[in-house]
N, C-alpha and C positions, 0 to 999 in steps of 0.2 A: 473163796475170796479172802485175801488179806487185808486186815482193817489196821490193827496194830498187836503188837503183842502181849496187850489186856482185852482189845474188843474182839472178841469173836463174831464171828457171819455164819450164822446158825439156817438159814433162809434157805429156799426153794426153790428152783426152777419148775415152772409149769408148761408145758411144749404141748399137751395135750387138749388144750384149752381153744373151743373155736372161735366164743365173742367175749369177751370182757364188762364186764357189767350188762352180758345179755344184748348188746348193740355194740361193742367197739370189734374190730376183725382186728387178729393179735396173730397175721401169719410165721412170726419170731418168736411167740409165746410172749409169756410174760413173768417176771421174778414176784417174789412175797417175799422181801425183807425183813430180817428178826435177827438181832443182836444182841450178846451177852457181855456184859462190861465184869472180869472176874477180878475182883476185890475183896477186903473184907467183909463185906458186906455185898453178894453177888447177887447180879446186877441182871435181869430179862427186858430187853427193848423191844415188845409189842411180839405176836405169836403171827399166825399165818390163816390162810385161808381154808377151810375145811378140806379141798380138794389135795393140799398138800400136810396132813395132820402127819400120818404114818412118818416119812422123812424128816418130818421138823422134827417132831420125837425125837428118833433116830440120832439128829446133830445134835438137840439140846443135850441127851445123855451122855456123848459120847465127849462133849464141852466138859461136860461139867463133871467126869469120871467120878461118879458118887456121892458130889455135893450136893448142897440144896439150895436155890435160890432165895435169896432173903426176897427181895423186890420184883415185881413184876412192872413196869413201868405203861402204862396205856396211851399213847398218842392219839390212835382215832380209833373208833368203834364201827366202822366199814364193816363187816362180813372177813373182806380179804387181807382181813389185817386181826381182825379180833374174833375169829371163828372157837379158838382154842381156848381161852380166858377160862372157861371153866375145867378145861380139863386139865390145864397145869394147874391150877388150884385144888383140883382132888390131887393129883400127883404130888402134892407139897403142901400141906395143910399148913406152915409153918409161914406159907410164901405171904407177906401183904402187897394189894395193889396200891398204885401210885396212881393217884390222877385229880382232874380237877370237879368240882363243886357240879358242873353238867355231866363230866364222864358217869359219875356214881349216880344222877339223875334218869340219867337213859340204858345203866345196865340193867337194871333190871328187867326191858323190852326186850332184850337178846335171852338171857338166861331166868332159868327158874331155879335158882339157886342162894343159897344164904350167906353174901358175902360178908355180913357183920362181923366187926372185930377185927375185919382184916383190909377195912379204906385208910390209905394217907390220902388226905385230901389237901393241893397244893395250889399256891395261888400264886397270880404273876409276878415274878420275880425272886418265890420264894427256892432256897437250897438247899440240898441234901447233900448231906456226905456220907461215903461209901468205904471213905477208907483214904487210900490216896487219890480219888477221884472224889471232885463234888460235880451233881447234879442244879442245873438251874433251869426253873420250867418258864417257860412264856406262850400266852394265851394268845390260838391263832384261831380265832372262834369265825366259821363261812369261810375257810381257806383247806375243804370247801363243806364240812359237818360245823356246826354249832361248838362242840365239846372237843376240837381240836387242840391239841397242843404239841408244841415242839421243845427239846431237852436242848441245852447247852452244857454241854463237856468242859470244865473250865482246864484242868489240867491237859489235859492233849488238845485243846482245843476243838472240837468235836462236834457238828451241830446235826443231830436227831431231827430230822425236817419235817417228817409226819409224809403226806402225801405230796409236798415242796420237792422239786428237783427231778420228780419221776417222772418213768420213760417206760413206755411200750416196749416188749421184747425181753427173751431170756438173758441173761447174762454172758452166756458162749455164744449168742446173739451173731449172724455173718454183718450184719449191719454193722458199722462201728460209727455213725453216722449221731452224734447227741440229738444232733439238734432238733432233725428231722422228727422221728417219732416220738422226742421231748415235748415238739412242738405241737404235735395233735394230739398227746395226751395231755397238756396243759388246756387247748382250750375248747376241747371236748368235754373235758370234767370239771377243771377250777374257771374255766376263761369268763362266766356268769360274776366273780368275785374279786374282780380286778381291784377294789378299793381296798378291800381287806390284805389282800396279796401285798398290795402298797403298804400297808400298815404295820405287816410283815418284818417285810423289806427293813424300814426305816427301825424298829427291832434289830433286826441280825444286822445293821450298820454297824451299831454299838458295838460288837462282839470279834473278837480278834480270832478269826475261824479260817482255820488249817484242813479239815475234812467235812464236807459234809456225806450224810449215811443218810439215805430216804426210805421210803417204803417199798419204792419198785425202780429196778434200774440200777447201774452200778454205782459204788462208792464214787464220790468224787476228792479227788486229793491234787491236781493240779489245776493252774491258772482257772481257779475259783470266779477271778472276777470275769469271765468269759459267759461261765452261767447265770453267775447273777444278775450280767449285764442283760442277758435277753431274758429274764424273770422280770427285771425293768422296764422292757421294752411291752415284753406282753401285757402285762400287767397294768401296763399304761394306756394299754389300745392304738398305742401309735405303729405305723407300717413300718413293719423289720426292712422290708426292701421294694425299692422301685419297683413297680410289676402288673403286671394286668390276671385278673383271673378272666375266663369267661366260663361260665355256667352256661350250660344250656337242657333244656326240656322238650323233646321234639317227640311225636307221637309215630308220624310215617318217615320222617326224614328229612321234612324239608326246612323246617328249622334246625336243624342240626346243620343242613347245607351252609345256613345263614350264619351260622355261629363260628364254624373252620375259614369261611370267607372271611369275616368282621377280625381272625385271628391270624393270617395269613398278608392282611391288608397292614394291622398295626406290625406284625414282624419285617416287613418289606419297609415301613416307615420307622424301624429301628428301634421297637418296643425290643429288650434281649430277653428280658426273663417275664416269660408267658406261658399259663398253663390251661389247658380246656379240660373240663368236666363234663359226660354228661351224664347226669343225675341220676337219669333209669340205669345204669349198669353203672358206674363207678363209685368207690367208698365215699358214703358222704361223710364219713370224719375227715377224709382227707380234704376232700371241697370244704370244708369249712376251715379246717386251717390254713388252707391255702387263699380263703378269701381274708381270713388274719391278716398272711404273710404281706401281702400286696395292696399298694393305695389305691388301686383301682379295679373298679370288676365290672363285666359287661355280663347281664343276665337276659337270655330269648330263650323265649317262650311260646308253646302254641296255648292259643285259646281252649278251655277244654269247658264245654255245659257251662259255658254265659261265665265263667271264671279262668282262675289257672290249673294247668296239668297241674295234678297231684301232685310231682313229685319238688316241681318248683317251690310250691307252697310248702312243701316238707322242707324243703332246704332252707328258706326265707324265717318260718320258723324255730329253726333251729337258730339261724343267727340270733336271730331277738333274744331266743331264751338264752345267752350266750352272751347277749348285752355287745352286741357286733355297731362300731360307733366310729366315725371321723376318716371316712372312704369316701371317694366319688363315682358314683354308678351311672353307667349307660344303658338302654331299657332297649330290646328290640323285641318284638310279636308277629306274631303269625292268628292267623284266622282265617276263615273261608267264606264267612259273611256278616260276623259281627264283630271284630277283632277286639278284646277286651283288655289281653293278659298285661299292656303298659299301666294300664289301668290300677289294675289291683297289685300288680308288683311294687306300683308309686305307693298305695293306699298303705302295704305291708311294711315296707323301705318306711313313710312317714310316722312308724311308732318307735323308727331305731332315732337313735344321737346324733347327731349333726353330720350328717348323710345330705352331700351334694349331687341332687339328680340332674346329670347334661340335660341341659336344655333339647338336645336334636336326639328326637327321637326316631325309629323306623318300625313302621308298619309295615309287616307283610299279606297278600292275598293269595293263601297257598302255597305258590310255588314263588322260590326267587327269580326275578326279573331283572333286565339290564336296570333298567330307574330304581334299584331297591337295590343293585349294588354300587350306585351312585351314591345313595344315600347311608350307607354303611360304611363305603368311606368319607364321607363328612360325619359319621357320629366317630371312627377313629384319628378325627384331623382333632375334634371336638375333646379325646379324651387324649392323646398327646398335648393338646397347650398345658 
């Protein structure tokens, strides 16, 4: 990958990779971004992930045909970003790290190694110069580690984003789609840190920026305010697009029946963009960003031991932890004698943010009935107004 003709793209493709932090499905793979800024004073923008050591090597030498790097520069201490920190520091005894007042805090947890004599320790706002390039760092601390930080390039204009910007999938990636897998790595991983994100944001306003370089995903070098603009949008919790999700959790099928019905009903009443989940077999990173995407979401459920099916309650949790805020939900349930699942779906819903529950609700007894698809189209009349 071309960055410019001082930044080199030192990084990795990963294809062999099956979950991403052990829970994300990454079927495009995923990149480990790492970039050399060659100057006077040369320049390492964060290492990679253990699983791709051998190859980083491999580009960093091949960069740097015999030189040394002065600086190692550290944005996040992730694993898949700082796996290497010590082993280019044995490779380069000469090399110092760059980072801030928490980074040198918390390396010590990763490695058992003596990095004394070799911390710059930098604070917001402060600069480095390289040569014909200066460095300037700004503190993006829960965006989404503590000891985050991101570089500004002032000469080429150049913003080092840290884990900001990145996207699921390798780089030769068939997708060419940003938004999409932008969009459920953003709020599967940061989407809990939307204030900080904002904080961010109103940061890199200031900054007259031509490129940004992240940690995972491609460089970005055109119409910039396109991603910014949905880093705003996420970030803010507001719905990117008119839309309905429905979720649903059905054990034998018959909630399931209920949920393609409730989805079939709103499409005939000219809902366009709608998408159904159901939770026991489909990704929940995707069902969670797709309840992001959309102002609206319809969740049924079967009753499951006097509570809800697991996997609803897995879903609903995940929103919360996720900080999922300012939707309005339609509740339907199924039971065969005690019907509970509106119940506790409300109870779970009433610990998120300004979450409006439809009033009309639907009850099912087992199996759907002409009267309970009466009433599911009045819970879809209900979520159209």
């Amino acid at each position: 990958m071309f960055v410019t003709d001082s930044v080199k793209y030192i990084g990795v493709d990963d294809k062999d990779i099956d979950l991403f932090e052990s829970q994300y499905v990454v079927p495009e793979g995923v990149s480990y971004n790492s970039y050399v800024i060659m100057d006077e004073k040369i320049t390492v923008m964060d290492t990679v992930d253990a699983r791709a050591t051998d190859k980083w090597v491999e580009n960093l030498k091949e960069t740097l045909g015999g030189k040394s790097p002065d600086y190692l520069v550290i944005s996040h201490l992730e694993p898949d970003h700082a796996a290497n920190i010590q082993k280019i520091a044995e490779m380069y005894p000469e090399m110092k790290l760059v980072g801030n007042a928490k980074t040198f805090q918390m390396l010590p947890q990763f490695f058992e190694f003596d990095f004394s004599g070799r911390m710059v320790t930098v604070k917001e706002g402060e600069e480095l110069s390289i040569g014909t390039h200066t460095l300037q760092f700004f503190m993006a601390p829960m965006v989404h580690w503590p000891e985050v930080m991101v570089t500004y390039e002032q000469s080429e204009k150049i913003l080092f984003s840290a884990d900001g910007f990145g996207k699921f999938g390798a780089l030769d990636a068939e997708d060419d789609d940003w938004a999409c897998e932008a969009r459920r790595y953003y709020f599967n991983i940061v989407g809990k840190y939307g204030v900080q994100v904002q904080a961010l944001l109103k940061k890199a306003s200031g900054l007259d920026i031509s490129i940004i370089c992240p940690l995972h995903g491609p460089v970005l070098k055109e119409n910039l305010e396109y991603y910014i603009g949905k880093y705003d949008v996420w970030s803010s919790y507001k719905p990117e697009d008119s839309g309905v999700l429905i979720a649903y959790a059905s054990i034998h099928g018959n909630t399931a029946k209920a949920a393609k019905e409730c989805a079939e009903i709103l499409k005939n009443k000219g809902v366009e963009k709608l998408e159904v989940f159901d939770l026991s077999r489909d990704d929940m990173a995707e069902a969670i960003e797709a309840a992001f995407r959309y102002d609206r979401m319809v969740l049924a459920s079967a009753t499951y031991d006097g509570g809800l099916f697991p996997v609803m309650e897995d879903f609903l949790a995940h929103l919360k932890s996720k900080n999922f805020q300012k939707r309005k939900v339609a509740l339907i349930e199924n039971g065969s004698w005690a019907p509970t699942a509106a119940k506790k779906m409300e109870e779970m819903l009433g610990g998120m943010k300004n979450i409006e529950i439809c009033e009309k609700k639907v009850s099912i007894k087992s199996v759907m009935k002409a009267d309970d698809k009466v009433a599911i189209e009045e819970l879809a009349d209900a979520m159209i107004q």
